[in-house]
SEROTOR-645041 format. One record per residue (C-alpha): x, y, z; residue number from 1. Coordinates in steps of 0.02 Angstrom, whole numbers, padded with zeros to 5 digits, always signed. Example, Ala and Ser with C-alpha at 12.3 -4.5 7.8 and 13.67 -1.06 7.14 Angstrom:
// residues 2
+--------+--------+--------+-----+
:      x :      y :      z : num :
+--------+--------+--------+-----+
: +00615 : -00225 : +00390 :   1 :
: +00684 : -00053 : +00357 :   2 :
+--------+--------+--------+-----+
END
This chain:
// residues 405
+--------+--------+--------+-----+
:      x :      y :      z : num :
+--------+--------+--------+-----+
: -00526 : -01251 : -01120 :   1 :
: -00355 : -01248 : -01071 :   2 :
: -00276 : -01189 : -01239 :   3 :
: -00410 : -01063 : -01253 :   4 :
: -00368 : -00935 : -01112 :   5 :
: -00276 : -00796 : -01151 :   6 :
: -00094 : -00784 : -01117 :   7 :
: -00119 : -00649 : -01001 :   8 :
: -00272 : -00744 : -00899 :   9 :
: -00168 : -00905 : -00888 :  10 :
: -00039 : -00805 : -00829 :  11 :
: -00138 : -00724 : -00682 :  12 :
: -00192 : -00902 : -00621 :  13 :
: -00006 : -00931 : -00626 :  14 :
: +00029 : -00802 : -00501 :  15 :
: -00118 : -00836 : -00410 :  16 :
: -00078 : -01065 : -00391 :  17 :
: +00108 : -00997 : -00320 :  18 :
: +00048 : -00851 : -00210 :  19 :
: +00038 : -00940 : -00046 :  20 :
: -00110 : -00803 : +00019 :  21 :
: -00194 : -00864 : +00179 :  22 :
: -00384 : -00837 : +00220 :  23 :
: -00440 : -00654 : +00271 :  24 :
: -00512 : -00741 : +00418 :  25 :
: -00386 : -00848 : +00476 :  26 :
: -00445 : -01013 : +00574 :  27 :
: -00487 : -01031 : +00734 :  28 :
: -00337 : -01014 : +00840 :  29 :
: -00220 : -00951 : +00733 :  30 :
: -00165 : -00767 : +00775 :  31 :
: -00146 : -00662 : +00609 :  32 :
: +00003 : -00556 : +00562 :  33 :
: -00034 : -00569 : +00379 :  34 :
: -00153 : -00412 : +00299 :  35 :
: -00166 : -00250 : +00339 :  36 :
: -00350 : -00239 : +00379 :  37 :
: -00435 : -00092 : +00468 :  38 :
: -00447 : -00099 : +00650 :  39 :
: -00624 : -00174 : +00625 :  40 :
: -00722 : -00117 : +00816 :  41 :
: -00662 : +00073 : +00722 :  42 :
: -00755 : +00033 : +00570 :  43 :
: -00904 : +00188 : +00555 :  44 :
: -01044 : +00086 : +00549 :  45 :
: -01155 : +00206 : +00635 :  46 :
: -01093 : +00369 : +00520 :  47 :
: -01103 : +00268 : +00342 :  48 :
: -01308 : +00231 : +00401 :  49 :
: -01333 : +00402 : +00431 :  50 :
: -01252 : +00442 : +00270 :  51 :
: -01361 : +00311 : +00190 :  52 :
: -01531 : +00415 : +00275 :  53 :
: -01456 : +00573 : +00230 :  54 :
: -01485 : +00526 : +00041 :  55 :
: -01632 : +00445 : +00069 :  56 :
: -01707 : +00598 : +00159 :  57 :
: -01648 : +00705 : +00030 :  58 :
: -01707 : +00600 : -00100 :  59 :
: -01504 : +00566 : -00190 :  60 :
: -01593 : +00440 : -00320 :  61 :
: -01422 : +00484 : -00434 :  62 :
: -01331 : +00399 : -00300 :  63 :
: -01405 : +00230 : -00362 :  64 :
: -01374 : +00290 : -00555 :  65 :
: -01233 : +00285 : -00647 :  66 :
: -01127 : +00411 : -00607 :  67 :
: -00945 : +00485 : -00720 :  68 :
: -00803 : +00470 : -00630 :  69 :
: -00743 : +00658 : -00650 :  70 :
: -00898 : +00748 : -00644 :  71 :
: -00816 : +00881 : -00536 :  72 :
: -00924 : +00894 : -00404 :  73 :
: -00983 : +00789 : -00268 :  74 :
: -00821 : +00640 : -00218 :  75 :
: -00714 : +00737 : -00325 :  76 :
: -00727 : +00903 : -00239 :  77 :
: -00727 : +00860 : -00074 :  78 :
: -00588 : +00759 : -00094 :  79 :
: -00478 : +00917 : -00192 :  80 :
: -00529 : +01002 : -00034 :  81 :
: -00450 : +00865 : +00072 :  82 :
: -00306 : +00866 : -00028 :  83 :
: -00268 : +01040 : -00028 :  84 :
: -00307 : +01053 : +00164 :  85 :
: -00218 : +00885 : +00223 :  86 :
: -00096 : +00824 : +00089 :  87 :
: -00022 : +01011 : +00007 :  88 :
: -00106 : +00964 : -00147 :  89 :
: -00192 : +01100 : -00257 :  90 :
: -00324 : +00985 : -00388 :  91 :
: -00477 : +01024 : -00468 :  92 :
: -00590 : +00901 : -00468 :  93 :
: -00583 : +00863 : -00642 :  94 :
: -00391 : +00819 : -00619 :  95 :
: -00461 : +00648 : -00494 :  96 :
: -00522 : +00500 : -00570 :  97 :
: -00615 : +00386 : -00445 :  98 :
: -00556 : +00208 : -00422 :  99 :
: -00612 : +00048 : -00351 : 100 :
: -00474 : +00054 : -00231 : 101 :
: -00299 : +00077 : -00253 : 102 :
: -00277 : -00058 : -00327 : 103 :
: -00376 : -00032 : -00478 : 104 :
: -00318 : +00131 : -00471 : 105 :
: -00131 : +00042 : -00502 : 106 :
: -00214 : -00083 : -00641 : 107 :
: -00289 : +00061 : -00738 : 108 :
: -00129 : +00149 : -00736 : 109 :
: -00013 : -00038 : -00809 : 110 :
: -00179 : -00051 : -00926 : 111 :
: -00142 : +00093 : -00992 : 112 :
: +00056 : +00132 : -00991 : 113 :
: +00124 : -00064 : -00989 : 114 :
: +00166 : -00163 : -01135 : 115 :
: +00221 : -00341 : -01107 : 116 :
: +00435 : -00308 : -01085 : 117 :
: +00430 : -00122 : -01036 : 118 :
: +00521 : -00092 : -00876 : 119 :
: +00474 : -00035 : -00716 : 120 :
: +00574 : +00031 : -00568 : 121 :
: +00492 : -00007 : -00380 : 122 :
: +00555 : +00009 : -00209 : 123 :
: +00622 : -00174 : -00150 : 124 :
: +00545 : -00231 : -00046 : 125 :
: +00376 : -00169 : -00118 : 126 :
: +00195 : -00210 : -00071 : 127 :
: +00167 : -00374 : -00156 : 128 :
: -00012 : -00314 : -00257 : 129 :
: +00108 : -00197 : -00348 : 130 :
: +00211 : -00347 : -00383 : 131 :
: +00069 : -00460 : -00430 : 132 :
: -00002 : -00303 : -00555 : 133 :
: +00166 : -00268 : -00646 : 134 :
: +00192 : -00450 : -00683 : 135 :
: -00002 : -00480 : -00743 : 136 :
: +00059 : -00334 : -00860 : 137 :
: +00211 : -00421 : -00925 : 138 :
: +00348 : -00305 : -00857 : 139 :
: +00522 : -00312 : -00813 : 140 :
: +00548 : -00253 : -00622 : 141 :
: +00705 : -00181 : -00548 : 142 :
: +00690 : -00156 : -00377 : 143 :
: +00791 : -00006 : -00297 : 144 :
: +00830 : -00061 : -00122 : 145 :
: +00762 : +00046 : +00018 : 146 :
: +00849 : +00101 : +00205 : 147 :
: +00775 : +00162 : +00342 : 148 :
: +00754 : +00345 : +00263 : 149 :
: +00684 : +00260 : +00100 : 150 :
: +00703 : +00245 : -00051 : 151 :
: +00896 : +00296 : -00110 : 152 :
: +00872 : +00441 : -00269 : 153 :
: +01058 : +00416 : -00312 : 154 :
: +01023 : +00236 : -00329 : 155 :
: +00896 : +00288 : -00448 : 156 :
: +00985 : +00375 : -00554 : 157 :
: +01101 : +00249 : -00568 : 158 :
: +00971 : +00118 : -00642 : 159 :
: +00942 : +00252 : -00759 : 160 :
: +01082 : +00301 : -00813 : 161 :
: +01139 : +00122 : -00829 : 162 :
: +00968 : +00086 : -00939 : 163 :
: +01006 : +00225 : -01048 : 164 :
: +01166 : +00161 : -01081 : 165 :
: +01073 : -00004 : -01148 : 166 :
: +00965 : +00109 : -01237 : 167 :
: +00811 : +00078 : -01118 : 168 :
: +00684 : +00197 : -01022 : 169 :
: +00554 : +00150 : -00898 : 170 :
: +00386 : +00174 : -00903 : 171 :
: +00387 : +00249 : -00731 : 172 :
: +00450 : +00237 : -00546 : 173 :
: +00343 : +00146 : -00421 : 174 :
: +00355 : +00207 : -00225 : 175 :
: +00275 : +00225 : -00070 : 176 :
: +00350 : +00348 : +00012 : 177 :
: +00269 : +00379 : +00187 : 178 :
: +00244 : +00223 : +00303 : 179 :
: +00309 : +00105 : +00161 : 180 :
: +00226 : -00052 : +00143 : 181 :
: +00295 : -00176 : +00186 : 182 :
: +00433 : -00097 : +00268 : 183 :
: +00339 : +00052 : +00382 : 184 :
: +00481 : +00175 : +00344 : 185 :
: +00467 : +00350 : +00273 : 186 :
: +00552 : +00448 : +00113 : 187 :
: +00638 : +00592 : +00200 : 188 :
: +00611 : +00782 : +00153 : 189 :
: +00769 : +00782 : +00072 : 190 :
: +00739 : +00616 : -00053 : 191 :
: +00547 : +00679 : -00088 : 192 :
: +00651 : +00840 : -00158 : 193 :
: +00784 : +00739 : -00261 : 194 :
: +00660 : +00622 : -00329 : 195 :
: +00543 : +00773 : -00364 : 196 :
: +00697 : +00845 : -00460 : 197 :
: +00755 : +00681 : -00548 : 198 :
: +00580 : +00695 : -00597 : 199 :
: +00596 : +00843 : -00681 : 200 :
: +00760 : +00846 : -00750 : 201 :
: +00772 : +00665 : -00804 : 202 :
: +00591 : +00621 : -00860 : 203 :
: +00545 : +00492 : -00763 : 204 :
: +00348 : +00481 : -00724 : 205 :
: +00322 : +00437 : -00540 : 206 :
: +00178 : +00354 : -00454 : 207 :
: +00173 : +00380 : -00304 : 208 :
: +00064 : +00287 : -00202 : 209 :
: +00013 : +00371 : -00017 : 210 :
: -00118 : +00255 : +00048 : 211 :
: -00044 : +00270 : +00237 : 212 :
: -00015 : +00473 : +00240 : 213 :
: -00136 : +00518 : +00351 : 214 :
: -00134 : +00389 : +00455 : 215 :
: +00037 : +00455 : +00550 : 216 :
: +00036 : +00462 : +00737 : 217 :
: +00213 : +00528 : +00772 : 218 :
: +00321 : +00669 : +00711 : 219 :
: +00287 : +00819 : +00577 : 220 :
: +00182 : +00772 : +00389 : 221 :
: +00321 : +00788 : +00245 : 222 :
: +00262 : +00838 : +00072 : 223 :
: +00216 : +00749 : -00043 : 224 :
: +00299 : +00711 : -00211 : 225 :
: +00172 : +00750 : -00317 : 226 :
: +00171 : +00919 : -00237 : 227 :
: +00365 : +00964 : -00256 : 228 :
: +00373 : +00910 : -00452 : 229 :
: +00314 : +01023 : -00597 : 230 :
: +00130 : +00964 : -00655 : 231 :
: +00127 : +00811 : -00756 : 232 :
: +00281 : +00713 : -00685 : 233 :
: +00202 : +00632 : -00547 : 234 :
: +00047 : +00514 : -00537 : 235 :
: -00028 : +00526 : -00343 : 236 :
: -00128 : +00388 : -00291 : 237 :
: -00233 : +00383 : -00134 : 238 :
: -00376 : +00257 : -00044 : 239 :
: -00500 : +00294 : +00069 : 240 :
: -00488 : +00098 : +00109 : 241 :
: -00381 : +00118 : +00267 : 242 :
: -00488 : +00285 : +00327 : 243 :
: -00647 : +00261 : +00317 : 244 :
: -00683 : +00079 : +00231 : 245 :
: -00611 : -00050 : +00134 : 246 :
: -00797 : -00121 : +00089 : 247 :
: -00807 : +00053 : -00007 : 248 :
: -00715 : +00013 : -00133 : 249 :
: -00644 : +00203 : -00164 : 250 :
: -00469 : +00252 : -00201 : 251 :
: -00409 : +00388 : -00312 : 252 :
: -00296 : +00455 : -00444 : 253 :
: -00232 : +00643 : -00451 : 254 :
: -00130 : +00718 : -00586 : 255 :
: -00151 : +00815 : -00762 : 256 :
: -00350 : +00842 : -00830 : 257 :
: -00317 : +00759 : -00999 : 258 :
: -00221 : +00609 : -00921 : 259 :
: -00357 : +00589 : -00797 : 260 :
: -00477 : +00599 : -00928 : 261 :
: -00373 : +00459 : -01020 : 262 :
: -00349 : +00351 : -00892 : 263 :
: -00546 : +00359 : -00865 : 264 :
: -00587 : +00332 : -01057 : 265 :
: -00440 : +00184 : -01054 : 266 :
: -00539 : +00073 : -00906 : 267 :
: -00648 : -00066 : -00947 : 268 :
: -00791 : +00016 : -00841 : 269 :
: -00773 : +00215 : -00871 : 270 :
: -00917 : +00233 : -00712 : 271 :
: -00892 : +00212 : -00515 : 272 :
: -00977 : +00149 : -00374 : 273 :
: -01115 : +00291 : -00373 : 274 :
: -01164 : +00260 : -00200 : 275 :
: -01004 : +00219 : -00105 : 276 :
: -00959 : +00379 : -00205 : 277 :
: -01131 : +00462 : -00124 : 278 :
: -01084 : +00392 : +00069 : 279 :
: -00892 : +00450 : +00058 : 280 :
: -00942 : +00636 : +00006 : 281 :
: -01071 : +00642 : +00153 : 282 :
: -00923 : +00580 : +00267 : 283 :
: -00805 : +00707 : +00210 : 284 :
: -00871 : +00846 : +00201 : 285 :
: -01003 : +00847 : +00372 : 286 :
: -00825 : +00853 : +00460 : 287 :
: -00818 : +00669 : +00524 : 288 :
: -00673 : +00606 : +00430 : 289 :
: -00563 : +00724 : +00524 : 290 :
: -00632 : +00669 : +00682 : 291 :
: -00627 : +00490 : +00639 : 292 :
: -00428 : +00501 : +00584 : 293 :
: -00388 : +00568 : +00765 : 294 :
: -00473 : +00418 : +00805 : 295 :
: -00370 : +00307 : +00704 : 296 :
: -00218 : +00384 : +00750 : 297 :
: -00249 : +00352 : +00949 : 298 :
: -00299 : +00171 : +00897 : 299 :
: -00142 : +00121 : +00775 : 300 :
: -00011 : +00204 : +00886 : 301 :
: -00069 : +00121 : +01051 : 302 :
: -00048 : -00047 : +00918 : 303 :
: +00123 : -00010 : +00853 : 304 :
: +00179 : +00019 : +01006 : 305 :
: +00126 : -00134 : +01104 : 306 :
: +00201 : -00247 : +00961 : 307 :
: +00367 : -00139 : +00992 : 308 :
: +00371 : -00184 : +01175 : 309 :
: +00318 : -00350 : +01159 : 310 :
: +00461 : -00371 : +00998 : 311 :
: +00589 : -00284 : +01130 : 312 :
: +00520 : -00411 : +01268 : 313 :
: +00530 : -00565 : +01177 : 314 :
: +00643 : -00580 : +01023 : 315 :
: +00818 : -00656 : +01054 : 316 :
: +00985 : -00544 : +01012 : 317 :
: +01012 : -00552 : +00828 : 318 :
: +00834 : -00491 : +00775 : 319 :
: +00786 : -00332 : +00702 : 320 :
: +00634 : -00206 : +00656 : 321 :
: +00582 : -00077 : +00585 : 322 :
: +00519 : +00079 : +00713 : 323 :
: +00384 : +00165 : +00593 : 324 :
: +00285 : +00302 : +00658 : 325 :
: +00123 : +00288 : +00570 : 326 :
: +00022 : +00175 : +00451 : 327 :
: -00010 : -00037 : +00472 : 328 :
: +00159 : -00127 : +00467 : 329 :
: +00332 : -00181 : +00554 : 330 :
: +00483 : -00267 : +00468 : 331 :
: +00581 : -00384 : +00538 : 332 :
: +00751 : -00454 : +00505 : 333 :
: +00787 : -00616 : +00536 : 334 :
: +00981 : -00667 : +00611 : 335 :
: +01113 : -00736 : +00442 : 336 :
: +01056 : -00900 : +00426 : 337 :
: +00877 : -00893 : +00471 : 338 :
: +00749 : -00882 : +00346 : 339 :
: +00557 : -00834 : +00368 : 340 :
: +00472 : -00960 : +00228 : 341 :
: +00553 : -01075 : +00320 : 342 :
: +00517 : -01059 : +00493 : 343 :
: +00344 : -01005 : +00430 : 344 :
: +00259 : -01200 : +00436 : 345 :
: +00313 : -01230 : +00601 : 346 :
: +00225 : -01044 : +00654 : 347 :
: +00090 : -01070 : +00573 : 348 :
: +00072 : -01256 : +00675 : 349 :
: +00076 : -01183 : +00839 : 350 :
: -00034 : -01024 : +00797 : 351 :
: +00049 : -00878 : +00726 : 352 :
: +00047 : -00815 : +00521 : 353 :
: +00150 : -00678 : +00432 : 354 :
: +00199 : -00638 : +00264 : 355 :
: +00388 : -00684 : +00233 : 356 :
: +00484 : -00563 : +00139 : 357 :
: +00513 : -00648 : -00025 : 358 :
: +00334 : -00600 : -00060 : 359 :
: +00389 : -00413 : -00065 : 360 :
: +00537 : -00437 : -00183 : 361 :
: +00516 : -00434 : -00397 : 362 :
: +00668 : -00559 : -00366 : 363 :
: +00596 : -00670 : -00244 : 364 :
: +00747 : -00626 : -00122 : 365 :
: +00718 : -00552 : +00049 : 366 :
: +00708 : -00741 : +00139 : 367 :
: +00777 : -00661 : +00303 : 368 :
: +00622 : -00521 : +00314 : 369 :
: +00442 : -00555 : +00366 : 370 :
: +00312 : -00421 : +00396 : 371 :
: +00192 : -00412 : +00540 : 372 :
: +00043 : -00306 : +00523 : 373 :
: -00033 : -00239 : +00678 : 374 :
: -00201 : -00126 : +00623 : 375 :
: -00325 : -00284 : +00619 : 376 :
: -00256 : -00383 : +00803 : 377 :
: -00302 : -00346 : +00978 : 378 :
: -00173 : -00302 : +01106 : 379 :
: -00196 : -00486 : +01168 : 380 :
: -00158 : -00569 : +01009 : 381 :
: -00006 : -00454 : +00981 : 382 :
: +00066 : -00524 : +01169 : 383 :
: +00025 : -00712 : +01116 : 384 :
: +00083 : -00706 : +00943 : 385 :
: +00252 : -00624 : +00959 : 386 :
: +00287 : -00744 : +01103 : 387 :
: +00262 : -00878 : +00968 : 388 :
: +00348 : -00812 : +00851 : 389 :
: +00495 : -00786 : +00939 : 390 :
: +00498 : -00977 : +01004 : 391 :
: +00509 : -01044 : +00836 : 392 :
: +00655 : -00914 : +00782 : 393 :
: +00745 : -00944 : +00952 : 394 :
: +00735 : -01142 : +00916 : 395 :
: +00785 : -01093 : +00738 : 396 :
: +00940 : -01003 : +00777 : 397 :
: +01006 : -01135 : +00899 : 398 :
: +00955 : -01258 : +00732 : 399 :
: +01099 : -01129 : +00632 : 400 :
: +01208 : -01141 : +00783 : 401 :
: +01223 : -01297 : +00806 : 402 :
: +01238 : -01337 : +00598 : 403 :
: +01401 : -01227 : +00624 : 404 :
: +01470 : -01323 : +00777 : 405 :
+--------+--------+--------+-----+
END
């Protein structure tokens, strides 16, 4: 069979033999750094059953039919009604296509705008699915390095303007602007405006992917980029994975009717998940979403900030992180000299996992990052497993010392 698959299969189990992923459930005794999971005691177990007798009370049989994906009504307008209220963004239902998560969302947009060569720019680090999608697609990634305010606009417009020079123009710009994964930083006001404007003036398409907005616990909700450029320039993508439930399967696209429409026609399956669809509606619009985000906030803050103490309390001089004030990650720099695949083994030994950074990079760079993810680990595991993690990097730095005499 081997010469049979298709270039672009064999080159998705490619990815997948190098990816070193681990389990989702991680083995007994080993404390988990690695995905950004849910808080799972917060999951709405009790709300998504009473959603489920709601339609059977009311006798929803469409909600176990197949169902259009822009049928304006239903999903689609309670979630233009979220978006105006929460996010500044004024939609009509026809103008969001239902996805199976984010990250379909992000395949159906490669399927349809990615040829095999075309370029892409992405923030670098960036989360590693986008990463694993752009190179299933074939394309060429150029990272723009991020700070602590985000990505850099005039960095940007440098790429382009050096890619015009060779005659080149990418498809689009890939970013996550608020509570960056992996990085848990945030595109200031002033950067959401240039790269609204480079938008505009320059051409470039930009999807921007928000899957952590709502989830921030500290200081004032920016806007969005979709909702400072003129229509058309700017793909939004959202999830209700990391608000309600990732076992829903529902993210979702925003931007112009007849791209939506497109984008819809363009997909393998053109339908959703009818009845994830049917739950999520009931969710939003009887009020408890709202209530359950408070919730989440409470929950993810009093996380982020007992792996900030516990990073303050136990890393050695020479070590660094990231300070984010809302969604599911940290960052962490490692001191010159130390690098996170390789201290990794010896973690993962004594009973502590992460993601090094090189996973993050188009390059493969970024050996001196790892990211920790707080949402899914109890306050407990956060105490235990940033003690062990800072054993092995205090034993490696004395390793780098002692190399230099």
């Amino acid at each position: 069979m081997d010469e049979r698959w298709a270039e672009r299969w064999s080159r998705r189990g490619r990815l997948a033999a190098s990816a070193d992923r681990p389990s989702r459930t991680p083995p007994e005794g080993i404390i988990s750094f690695v995905y950004g999971d849910p808080d799972e005691p917060s999951l709405p177990l009790n709300e998504m059953a009473q959603a489920a007798e709601f339609l059977a009370e009311h006798e929803r049989r469409d909600a176990l039919g197949y169902q259009n994906p822009i049928r304006g009504d239903e999903l689609n307008g309670a979630l233009a009604e979220k978006l105006a209220r929460d996010q500044g963004i004024e939609a009509r239902p026809e103008q969001i296509l239902i996805t199976a998560g984010s990250s379909s969302g992000l395949g159906t947009i490669c399927d349809a705008l990615i040829d095999p060569g075309d370029t892409v720019l992405l923030d670098a680090p960036a989360w590693m699915g986008a990463t694993m999608i752009f190179r299933l697609a074939g394309a060429e990634m150029i990272g723009i390095p991020i700070d602590e305010h985000g990505i850099d606009p005039d960095r940007v417009a440098a790429v382009l303007d050096r890619l015009e020079r060779e005659g080149r123009r990418p498809k689009f710009l890939y970013t996550l602007p608020t509570f960056q994964n992996p990085a848990g930083v945030e595109l200031s006001v002033e950067r959401r405006e240039a790269l609204a404007r480079l938008a505009d003036e320059r051409g470039l398409l930009i999807v921007e992917d928000d899957a952590y907005y709502e989830l921030r616990f500290r200081g004032e909700y920016p806007p969005t980029i979709y909702s400072l450029a003129k229509p058309g320039n700017v793909l939004y993508c959202g999830t209700l994975s990391k608000t309600i439930a990732a076992g829903l399967r529902l993210g979702y696209i925003v931007g112009p009717e007849l791209v939506v429409a497109a984008l819809s026609r363009a997909r393998v399956d053109s339908l959703r998940n009818s009845f994830s669809a049917a739950l999520a509606d009931w969710y939003l619009r009887t009020g408890k979403y709202s209530a359950h985000l408070d919730e989440l906030r409470r929950i993810y803050q009093q996380k982020c900030d007992h792996m900030l103490r516990a990073l303050e309390r136990e890393m050695p001089d020479g070590v660094s992180w990231t300070k984010p004030n809302g969604g599911f990650f940290i960052w962490l720099t490692l001191p010159e000299g130390v690098s996170a695949p390789a201290i990794l083994p010896e973690c993962r030994e004594i009973g502590v996992d992460f993601i090094p950074g090189p996973a993050f990079y188009a390059d493969g760079s970024g050996e001196r990052h790892l990211r920790l993810s707080y949402s899914a680990v109890t306050p407990e595991e956060i105490d235990k497993g940033i003690a062990l993690l800072a054993q092995v990097v205090r034993r490696a730095m004395a390793g780098v010392a002692a190399a230099r005499g």
